[in-house]
Structure formats: structure tokens, C-alpha cells
N, C-alpha and C positions, 0 to 999 in steps of 0.2 A: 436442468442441473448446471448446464454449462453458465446462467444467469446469475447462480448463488457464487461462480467463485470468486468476483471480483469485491463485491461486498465483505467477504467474510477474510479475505485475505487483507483487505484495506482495516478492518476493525481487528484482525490480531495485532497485523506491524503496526498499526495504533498505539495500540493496549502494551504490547512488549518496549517500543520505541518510548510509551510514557514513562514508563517503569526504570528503563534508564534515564530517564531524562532527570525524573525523581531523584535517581544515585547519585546523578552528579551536581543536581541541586539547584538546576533552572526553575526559571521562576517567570510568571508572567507571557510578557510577549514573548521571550526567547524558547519560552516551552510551547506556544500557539505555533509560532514558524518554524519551529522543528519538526511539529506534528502536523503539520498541512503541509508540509515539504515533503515527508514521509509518504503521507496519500497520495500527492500526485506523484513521487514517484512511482509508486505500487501501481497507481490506476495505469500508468504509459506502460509498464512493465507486464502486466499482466493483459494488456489491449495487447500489446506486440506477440506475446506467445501467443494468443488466441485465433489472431488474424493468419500467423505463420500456420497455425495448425488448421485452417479453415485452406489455406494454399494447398497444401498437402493433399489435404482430404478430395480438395476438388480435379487434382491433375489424375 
């Protein structure tokens, strides 16, 4: 379980971060590096709560 939540959290803030990007009317490369900016934020963001919670678990 704990495998699916990085994927599926990276493919909503995707999906929702497209969606405005759409609103405001980027276009192009500025809509690519906003959305691979997004990912890897989400990927560090969600590596860090995991590993923290893997700390936890282990003391």
C-alpha cells in the first residue's frame, strides 16, 4: 500500500496543478516546467513524510 501513495499523489497534484495552469492560460514549456516542478516537489514531499514515519515506527 505504502508503494501506491507516491504515484498517485504525484498523478493528482498533476492533474489539479494542470487544470490551473489551463486557468491561467500557460502554454507550452511554461506548462511542462510547472508540471515537473510540481512532481518533484511532491516526490521530496512525500519521500520525507515516509522516511519520518518509517523513524517513528522504528524507535
Amino acid at each position: 500500500m505504502n508503494k501506491l501513495i507516491l504515484p498517485v499523489a504525484i498523478f493528482f497534484s498533476v492533474l489539479i496543478s494542470g487544470k490551473i495552469a489551463e486557468h491561467y492560460g500557460l502554454e507550452g514549456n511554461w506548462k511542462i516546467g510547472l508540471l515537473c516542478l510540481v512532481a518533484a516537489a511532491v516526490q521530496i514531499a512525500v519521500s520525507r513524510f515516509q522516511r519520518a514515519q518509517r523513524q517513528k515506527a522504528s524507535r
